[in-house]
NULO-324124 format. One record per residue (C-alpha): x, y, z; residue number from 1; residue in three letters. Coordinates in nm, 2 decimals. Each point is the difference from the previous one (the first is absolute). Layout:
<sites>
X/Y/Z/nr/rest
X/Y/Z/NUM/Ala
...
</sites>
This chain:
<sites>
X/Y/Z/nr/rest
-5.68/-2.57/-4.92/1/Unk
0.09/0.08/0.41/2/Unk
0.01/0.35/0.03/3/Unk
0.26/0.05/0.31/4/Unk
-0.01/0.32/0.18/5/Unk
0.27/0.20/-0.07/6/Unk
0.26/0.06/0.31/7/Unk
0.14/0.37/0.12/8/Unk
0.29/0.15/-0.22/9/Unk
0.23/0.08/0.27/10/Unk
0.23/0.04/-0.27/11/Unk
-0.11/0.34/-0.11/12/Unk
0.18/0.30/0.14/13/Unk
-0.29/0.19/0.08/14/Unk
-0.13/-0.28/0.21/15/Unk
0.29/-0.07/0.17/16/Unk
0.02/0.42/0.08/17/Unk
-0.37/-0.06/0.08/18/Unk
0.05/-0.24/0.30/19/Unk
0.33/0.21/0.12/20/Unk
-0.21/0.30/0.02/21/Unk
-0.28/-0.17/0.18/22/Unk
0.30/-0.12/0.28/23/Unk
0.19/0.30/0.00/24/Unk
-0.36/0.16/0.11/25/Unk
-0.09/-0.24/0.25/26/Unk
0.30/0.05/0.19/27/Unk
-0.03/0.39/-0.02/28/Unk
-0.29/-0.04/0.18/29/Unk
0.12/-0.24/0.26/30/Unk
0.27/0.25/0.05/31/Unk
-0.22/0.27/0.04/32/Unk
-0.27/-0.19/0.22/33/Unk
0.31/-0.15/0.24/34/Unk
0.02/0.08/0.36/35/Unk
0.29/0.16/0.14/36/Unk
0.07/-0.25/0.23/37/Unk
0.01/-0.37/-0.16/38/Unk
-0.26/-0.22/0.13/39/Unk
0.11/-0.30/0.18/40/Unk
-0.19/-0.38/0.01/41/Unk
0.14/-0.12/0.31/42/Unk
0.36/-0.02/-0.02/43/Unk
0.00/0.09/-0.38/44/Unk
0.03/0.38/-0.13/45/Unk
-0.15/0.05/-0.39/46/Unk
0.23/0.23/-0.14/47/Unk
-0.09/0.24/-0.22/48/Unk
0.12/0.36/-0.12/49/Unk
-0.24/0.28/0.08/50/Unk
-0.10/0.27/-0.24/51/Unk
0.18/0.29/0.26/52/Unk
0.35/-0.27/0.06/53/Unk
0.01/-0.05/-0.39/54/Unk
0.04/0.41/-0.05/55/Unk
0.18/0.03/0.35/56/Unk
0.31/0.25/-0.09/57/Unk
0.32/-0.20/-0.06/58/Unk
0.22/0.03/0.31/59/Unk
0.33/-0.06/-0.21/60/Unk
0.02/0.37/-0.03/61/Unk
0.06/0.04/0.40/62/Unk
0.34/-0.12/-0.03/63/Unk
0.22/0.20/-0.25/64/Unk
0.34/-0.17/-0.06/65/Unk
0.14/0.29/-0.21/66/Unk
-0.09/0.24/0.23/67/Unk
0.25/-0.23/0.29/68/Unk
0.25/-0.01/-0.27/69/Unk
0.01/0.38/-0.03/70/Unk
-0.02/0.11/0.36/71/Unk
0.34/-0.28/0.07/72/Unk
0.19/0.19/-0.30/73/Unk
-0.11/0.33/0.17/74/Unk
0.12/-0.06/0.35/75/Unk
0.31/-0.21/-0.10/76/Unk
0.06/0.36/-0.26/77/Unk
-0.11/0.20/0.33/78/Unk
0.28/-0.19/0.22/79/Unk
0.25/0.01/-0.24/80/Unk
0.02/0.36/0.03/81/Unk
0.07/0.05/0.36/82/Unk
0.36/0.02/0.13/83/Unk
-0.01/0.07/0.42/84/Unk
0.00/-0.32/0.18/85/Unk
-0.29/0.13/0.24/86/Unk
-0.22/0.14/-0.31/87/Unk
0.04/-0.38/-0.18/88/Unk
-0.06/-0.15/0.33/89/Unk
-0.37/0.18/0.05/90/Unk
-0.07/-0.03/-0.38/91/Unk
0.04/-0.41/0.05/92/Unk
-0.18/0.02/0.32/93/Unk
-0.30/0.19/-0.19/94/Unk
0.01/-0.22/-0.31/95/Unk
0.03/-0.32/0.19/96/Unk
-0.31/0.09/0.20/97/Unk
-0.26/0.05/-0.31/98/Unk
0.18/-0.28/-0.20/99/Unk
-0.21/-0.34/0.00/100/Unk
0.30/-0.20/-0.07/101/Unk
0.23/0.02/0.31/102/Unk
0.13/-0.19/0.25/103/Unk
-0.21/0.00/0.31/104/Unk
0.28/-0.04/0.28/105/Unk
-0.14/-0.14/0.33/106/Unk
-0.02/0.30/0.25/107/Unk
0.24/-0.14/0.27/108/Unk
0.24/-0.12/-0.23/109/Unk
0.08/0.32/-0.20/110/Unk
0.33/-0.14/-0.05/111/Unk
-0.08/-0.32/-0.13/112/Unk
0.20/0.02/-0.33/113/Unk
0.28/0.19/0.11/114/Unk
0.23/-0.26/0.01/115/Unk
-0.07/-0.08/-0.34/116/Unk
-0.02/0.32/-0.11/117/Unk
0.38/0.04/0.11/118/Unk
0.16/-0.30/-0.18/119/Unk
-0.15/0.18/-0.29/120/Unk
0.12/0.32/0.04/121/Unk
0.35/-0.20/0.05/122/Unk
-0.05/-0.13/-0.31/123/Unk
-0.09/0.34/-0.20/124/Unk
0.35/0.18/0.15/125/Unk
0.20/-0.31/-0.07/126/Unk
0.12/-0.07/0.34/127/Unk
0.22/-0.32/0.05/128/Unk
-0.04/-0.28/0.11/129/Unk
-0.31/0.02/-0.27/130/Unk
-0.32/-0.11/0.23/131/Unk
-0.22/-0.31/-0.17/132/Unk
-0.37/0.07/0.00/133/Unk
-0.26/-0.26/0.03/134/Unk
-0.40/0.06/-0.07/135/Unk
-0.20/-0.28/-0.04/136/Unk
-0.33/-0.03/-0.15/137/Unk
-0.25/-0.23/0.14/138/Unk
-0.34/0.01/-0.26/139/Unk
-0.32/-0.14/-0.13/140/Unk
-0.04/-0.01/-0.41/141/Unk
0.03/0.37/-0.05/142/Unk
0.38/-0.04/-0.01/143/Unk
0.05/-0.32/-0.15/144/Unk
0.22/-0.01/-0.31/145/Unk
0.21/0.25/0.18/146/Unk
-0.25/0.29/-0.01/147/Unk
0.02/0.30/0.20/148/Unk
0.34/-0.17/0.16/149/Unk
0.19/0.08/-0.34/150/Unk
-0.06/0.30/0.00/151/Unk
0.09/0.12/0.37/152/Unk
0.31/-0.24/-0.06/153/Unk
0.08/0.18/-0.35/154/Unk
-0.01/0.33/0.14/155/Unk
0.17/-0.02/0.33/156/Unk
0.27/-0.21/-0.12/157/Unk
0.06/0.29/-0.24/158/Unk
0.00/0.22/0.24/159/Unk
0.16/-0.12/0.27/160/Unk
0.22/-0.31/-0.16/161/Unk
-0.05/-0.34/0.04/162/Unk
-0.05/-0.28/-0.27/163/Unk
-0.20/-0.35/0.04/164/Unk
-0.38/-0.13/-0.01/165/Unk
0.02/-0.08/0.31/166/Unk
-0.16/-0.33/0.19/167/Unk
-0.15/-0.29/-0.25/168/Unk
-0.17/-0.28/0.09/169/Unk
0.22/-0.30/-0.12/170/Unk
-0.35/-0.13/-0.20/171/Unk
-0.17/0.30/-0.22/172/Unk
-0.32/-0.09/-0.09/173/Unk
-0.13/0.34/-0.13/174/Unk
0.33/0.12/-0.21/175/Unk
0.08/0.37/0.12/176/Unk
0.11/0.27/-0.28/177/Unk
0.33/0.00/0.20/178/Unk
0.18/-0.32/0.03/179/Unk
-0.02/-0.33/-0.22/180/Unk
0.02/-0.30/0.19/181/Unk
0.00/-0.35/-0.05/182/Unk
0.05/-0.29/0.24/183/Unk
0.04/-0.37/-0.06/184/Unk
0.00/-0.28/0.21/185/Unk
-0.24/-0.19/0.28/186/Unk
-0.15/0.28/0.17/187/Unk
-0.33/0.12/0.14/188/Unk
-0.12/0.34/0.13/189/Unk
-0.19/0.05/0.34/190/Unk
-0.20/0.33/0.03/191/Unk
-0.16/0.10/0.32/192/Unk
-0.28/0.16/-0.19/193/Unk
-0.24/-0.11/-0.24/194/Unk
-0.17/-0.40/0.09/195/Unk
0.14/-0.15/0.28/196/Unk
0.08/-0.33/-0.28/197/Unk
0.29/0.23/-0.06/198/Unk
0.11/0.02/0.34/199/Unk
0.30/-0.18/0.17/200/Unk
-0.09/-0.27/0.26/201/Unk
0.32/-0.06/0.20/202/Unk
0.10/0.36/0.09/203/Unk
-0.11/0.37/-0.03/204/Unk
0.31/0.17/-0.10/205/Unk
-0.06/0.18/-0.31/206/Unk
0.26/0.28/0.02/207/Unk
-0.02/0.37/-0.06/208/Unk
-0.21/-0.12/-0.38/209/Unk
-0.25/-0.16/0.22/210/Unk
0.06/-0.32/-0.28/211/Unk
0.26/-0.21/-0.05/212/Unk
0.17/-0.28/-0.24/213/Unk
0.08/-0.30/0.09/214/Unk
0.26/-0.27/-0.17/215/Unk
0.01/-0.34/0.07/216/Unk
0.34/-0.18/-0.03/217/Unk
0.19/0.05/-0.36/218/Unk
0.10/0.34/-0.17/219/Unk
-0.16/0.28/-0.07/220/Unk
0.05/0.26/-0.26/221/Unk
-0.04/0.36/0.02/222/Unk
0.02/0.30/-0.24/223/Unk
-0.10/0.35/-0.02/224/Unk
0.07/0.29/-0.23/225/Unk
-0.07/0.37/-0.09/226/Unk
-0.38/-0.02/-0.10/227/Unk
-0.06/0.22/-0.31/228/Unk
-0.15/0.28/0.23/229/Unk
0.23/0.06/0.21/230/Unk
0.21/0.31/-0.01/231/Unk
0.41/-0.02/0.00/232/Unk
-0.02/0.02/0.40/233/Unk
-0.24/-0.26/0.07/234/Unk
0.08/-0.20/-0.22/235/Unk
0.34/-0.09/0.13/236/Unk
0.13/-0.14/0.31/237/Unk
0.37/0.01/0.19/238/Unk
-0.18/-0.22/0.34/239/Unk
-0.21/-0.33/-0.03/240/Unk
-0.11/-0.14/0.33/241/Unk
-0.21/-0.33/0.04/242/Unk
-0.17/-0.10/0.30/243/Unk
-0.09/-0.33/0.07/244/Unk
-0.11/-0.17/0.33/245/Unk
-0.14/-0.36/0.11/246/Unk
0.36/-0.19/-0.15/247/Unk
-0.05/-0.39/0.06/248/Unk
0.36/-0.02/-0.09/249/Unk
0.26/0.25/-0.13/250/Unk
-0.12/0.20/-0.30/251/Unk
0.35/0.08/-0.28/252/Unk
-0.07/0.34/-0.14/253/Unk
0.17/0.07/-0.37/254/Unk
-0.02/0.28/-0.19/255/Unk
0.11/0.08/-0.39/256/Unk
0.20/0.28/0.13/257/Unk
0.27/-0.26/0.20/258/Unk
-0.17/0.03/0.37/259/Unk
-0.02/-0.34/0.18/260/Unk
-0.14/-0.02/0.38/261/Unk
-0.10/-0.24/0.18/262/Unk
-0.34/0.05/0.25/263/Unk
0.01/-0.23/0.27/264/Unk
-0.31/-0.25/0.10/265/Unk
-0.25/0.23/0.25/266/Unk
-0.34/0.15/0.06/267/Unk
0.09/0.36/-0.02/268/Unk
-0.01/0.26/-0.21/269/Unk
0.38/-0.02/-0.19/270/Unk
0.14/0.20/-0.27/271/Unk
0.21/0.02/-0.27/272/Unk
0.17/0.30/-0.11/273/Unk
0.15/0.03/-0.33/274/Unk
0.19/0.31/-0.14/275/Unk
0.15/0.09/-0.32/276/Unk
0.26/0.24/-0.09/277/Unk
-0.20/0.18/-0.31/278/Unk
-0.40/0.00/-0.01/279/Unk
-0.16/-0.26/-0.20/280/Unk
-0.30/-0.08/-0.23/281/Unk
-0.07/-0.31/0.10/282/Unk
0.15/-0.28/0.14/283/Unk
-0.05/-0.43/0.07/284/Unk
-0.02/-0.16/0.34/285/Unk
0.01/-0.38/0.07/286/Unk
-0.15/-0.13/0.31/287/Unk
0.07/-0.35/0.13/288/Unk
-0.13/-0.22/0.27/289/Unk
-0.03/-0.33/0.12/290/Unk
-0.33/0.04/0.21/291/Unk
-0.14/0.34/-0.09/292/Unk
-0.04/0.30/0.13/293/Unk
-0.25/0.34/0.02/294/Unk
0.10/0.30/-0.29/295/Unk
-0.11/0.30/0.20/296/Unk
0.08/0.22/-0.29/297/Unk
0.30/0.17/-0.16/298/Unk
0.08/0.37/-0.01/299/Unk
0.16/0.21/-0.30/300/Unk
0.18/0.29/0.11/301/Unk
0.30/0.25/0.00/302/Unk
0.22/0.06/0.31/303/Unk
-0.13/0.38/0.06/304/Unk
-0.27/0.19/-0.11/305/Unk
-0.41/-0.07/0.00/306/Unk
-0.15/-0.35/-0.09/307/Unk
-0.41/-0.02/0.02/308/Unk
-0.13/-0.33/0.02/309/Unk
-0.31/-0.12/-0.17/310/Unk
-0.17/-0.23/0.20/311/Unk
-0.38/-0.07/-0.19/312/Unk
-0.25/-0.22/0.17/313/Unk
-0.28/-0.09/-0.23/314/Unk
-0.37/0.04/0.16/315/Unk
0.19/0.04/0.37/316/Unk
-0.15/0.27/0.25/317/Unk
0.32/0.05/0.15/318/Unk
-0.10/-0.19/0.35/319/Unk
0.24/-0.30/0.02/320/Unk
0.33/0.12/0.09/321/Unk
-0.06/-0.10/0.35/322/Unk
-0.07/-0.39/-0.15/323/Unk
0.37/-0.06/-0.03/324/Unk
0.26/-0.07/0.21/325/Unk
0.15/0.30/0.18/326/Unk
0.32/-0.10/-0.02/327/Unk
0.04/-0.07/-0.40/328/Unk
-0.20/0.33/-0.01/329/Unk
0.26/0.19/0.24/330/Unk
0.32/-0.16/-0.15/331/Unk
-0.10/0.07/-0.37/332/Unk
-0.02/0.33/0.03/333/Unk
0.30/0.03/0.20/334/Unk
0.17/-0.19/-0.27/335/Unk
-0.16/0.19/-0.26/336/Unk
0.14/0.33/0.21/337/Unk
-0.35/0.16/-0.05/338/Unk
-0.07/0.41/0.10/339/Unk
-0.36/0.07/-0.11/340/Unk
-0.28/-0.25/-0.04/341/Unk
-0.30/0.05/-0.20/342/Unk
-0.31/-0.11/-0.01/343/Unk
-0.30/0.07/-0.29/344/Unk
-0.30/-0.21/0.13/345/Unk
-0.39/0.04/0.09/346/Unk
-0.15/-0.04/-0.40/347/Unk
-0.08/-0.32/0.03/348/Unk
-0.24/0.00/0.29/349/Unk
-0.21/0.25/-0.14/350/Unk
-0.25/-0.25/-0.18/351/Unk
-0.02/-0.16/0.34/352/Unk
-0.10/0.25/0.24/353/Unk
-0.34/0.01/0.14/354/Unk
0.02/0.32/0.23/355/Unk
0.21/0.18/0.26/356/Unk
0.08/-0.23/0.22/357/Unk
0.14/-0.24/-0.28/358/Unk
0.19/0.31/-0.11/359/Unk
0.18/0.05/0.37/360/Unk
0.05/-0.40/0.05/361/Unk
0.21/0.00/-0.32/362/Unk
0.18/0.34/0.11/363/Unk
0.06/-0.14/0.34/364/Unk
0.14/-0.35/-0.17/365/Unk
0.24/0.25/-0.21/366/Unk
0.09/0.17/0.31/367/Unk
0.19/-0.31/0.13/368/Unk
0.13/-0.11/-0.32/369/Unk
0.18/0.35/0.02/370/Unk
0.11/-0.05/0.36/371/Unk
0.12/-0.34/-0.08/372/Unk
0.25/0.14/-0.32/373/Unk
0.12/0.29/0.29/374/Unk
0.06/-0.29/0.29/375/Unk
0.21/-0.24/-0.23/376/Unk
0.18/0.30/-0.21/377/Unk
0.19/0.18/0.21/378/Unk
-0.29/0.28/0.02/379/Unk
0.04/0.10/-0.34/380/Unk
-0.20/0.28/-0.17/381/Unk
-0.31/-0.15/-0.15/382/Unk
-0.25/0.23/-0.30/383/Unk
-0.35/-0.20/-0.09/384/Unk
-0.15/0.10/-0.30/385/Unk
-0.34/0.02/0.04/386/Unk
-0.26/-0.17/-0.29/387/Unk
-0.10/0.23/-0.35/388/Unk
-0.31/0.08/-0.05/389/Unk
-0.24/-0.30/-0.12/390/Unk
-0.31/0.04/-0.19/391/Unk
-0.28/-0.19/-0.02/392/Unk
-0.32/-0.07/-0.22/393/Unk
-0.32/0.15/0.16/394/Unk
-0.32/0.13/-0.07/395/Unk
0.16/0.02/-0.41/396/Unk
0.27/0.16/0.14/397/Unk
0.38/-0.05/0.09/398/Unk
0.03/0.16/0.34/399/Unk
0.24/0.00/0.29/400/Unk
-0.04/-0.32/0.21/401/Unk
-0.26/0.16/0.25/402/Unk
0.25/-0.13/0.30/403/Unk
0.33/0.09/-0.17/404/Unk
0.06/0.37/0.19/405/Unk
-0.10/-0.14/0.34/406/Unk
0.26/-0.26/-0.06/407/Unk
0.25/0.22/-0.12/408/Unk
-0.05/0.22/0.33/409/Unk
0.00/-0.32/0.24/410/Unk
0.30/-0.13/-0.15/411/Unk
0.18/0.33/0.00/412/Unk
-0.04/0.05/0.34/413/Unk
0.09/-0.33/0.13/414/Unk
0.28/-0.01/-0.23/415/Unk
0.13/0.34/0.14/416/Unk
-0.09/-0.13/0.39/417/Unk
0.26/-0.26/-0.06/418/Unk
0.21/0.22/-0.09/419/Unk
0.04/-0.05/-0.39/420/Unk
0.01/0.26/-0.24/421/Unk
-0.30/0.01/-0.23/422/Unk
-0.03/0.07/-0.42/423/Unk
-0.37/0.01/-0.06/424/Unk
-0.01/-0.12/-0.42/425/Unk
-0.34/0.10/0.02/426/Unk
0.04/0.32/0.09/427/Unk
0.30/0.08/-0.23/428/Unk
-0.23/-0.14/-0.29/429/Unk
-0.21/0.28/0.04/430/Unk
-0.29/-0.14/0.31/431/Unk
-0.29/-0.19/-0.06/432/Unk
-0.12/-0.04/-0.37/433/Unk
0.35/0.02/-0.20/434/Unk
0.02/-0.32/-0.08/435/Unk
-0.28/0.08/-0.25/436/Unk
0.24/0.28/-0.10/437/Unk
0.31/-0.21/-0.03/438/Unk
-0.20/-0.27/-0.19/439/Unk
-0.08/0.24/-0.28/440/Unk
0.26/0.17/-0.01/441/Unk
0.21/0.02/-0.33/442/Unk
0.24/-0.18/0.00/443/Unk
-0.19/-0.25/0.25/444/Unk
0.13/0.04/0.35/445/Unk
-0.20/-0.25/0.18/446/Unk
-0.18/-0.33/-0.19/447/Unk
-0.29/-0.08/-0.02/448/Unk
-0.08/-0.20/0.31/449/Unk
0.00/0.31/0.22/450/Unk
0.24/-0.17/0.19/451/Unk
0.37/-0.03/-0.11/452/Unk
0.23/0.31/-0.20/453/Unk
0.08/-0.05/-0.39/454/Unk
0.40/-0.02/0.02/455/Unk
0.02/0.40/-0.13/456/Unk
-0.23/0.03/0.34/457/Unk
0.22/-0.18/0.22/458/Unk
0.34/0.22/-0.08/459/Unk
-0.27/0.29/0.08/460/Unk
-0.04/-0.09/0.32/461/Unk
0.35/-0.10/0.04/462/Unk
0.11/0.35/-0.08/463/Unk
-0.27/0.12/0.21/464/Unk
0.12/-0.20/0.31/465/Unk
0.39/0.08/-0.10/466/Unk
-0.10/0.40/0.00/467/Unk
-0.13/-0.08/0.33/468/Unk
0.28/-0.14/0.15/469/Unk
0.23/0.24/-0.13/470/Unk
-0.22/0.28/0.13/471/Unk
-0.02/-0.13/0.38/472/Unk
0.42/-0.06/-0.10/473/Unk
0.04/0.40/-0.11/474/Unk
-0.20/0.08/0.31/475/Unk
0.27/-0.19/0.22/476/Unk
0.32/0.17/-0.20/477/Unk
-0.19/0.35/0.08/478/Unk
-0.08/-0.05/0.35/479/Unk
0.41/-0.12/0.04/480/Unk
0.09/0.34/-0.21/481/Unk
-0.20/0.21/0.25/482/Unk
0.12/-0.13/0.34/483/Unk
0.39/0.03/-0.14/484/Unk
-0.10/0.34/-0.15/485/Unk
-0.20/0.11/0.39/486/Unk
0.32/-0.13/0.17/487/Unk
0.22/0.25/-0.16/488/Unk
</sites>
């Protein structure tokens, strides 16, 4: 009889523990052996947590999000209770200067928003003929599905008035919490971001969206309704206007509501306009064309009032406006009747910058896109929300990208330089390391990528932004009660 040597019981729980214990030891004492710094093999770094970066104090506590929260509620409480025009005028002065989240105006353009600032103030006293307010938002992924928009679009339209979504592309590939759309029929979308396969060969008009549809000869078949987020206001619309552009032959526009036009064959940027008596919840447009033609986009509006556009560009860094055409760009938003254009951009070249000089090539690139929006928009005011704060993994920790405040700083100051106004996200999170703190925050305010808000986190910063605003907007109201009241 073989006798055959019996094999390890790994199968026993004290083994098992055994081994574990016997790992769990031997990496205790790499930890504790570890340099500080990881040692590199050429090119190649062995990473490895040392004993005194595995105890290293958590740096989540630096940024306390309750304690921002409070000290808003007490200066908005502290405000409230002033009357005299020249004592609420230094209050905003000295709250605005200590507050994070404000609106950097560029120093030799103090006036920059005036002019908007006085169509809403029209707006507020209900002086006639009612002004109609245009902002539109130009972003990367941090406002798709209608994030951050909604909510400076909810609140000022309650505010001021107004009604509509605002601007849609005629293809939504990403559904928005706003609008449901559907389109049938032969057509194909052109962006000019993302792979150039998805670019359009013959010309490089792409309109105020910076994409376009295009139709080839037959019908086409739109439709768009009240999404289930959006409130009564935005949800309904009194104006639709398409723009189209590029017609090989004349292009019949039809509508459920009993408009029929006609658009005549041409290269330009034409539009049509259609009004109805009573605002609607949705409504049915039939497009048809023997030989095509470009879909800029269609816009969803009231008459009067504030619209804000929500314009999201999926992994774009903001520096292609000056890719399209001038002229689509310049007669879209003259069509469109725009006032204020916005901009949130800079997120998505973090990952990819190697130093300073990276960091000023990509400010100085945003620099003309800004003074190519001002040239071909009748100098119209222009905000750029700077990029949140982005975390990375290092040394076992999340952590600030190392070159994130440098950028934040370059890009400020170009951005101000060309005379923009600047919203620094990063800043009104809390500075460097709240991301960490919005990540674990409960309920979550960022995910967990580090990266993008959770949807509770985007209204946040929407309201942040929209407190902003209406901050720099009392400041202007209280400088105009002054004067009339030093005049007397």
């Amino acid at each position: 009889m073989k006798i055959r040597p019996s094999k390890p019981d790994f199968d026993s729980p004290l083994k098992v523990a055994g081994v574990v214990a016997v790992v769990l030891l031997a990496m205790v004492a790499l930890t504790a052996l570890w340099p500080e710094r990881n040692p590199q093999i050429g090119s190649w770094e062995i990473k490895w947590k040392s004993w005194n970066a595995l105890w290293q104090k958590d740096t989540l506590s630096e940024v306390d999000l309750a304690a921002m929260e409070k000290e808003r509620v007490a200066d908005s409480i502290r405000l409230s209770s002033l009357q005299g025009a020249q004592d609420s005028l230094n209050l905003v002065l000295e709250l605005k200067a200590k507050d994070p989240a404000q609106l950097h105006i560029p120093p030799k353009k103090p006036d920059v928003l005036n002019a908007f600032f006085q169509q809403l103030d029209s707006l507020e006293k209900g002086q006639k003929p009612a002004p109609f307010v245009r902002i539109m938002h130009w972003g990367d992924s941090q406002i798709e599905i209608d994030r951050i928009s909604d909510v400076l679009r909810n609140e000022l339209q309650a505010r001021f008035g107004g009604i509509g979504p605002g601007l849609l592309p005629i293809q939504q590939t990403i559904p928005t919490a706003t609008v449901g759309q559907t389109a049938n029929g032969s057509l194909r979308r052109y962006l000019l971001w993302g792979p150039p396969s998805g670019r359009h060969a013959a010309h490089r008009s792409y309109g105020p969206l910076l994409s376009f549809s295009k139709m080839d000869s037959g019908r086409v078949e739109l439709r768009f309704a009240k999404g289930m987020s959006a409130t009564a206001a935005s949800g309904a619309f009194s104006k639709v206007v398409l723009l189209t552009g590029h017609r090989n032959s004349d292009l019949q526009v039809s509508a459920s509501t009993g408009f029929s036009q006609t658009l005549t064959a041409g290269t330009g940027l034409q539009s049509a306009a259609i009004k109805t008596g009573e605002p609607l919840k949705q409504i049915s447009i039939s497009l048809q064309s023997d030989s095509g033609a470009v879909l800029y986009g269609i816009s969803l509006t009231g008459s009067s009032g504030v619209v804000v556009d929500n314009l999201p560009m999926r992994g774009c860094s903001g520096t292609i406006f000056t890719g399209t055409d001038a002229a689509s760009m310049a007669q879209g938003l003259k069509a469109l009747d725009a006032d204020v254009l916005l901009m949130e951009f800079g997120g998505n070249m973090i990952p990819s910058l190697s130093g300073e000089y990276s960091a000023q090539q990509y400010a100085a690139t945003m620099g003309k896109q800004i003074d190519f929006l001002k040239r071909n928009s009748r100098n119209l005011p222009i905000v750029f929300m700077g990029p949140s704060d982005m975390a990375i993994f290092k040394a076992g920790n999340w952590q600030t990208h190392p070159l994130l405040p440098q950028f934040v700083q370059i890009l400020k100051d170009t951005v101000l330089a060309h005379g923009a106004v600047y919203f620094d996200m990063m800043a009104a999170m809390g500075g460097s390391q709240s991301m960490l703190a919005w990540v674990k925050a409960s309920p979550q305010l960022a995910v967990g990528d580090y990266i993008h808000f959770s949807n509770r986190g985007a209204r946040k910063m929407g309201q942040i932004f929209h407190a902003a605003l209406m901050k720099e907007y009392q400041l202007y109201q209280l400088k105009k009660r002054v004067k009339t009241i030093q005049k007397k």
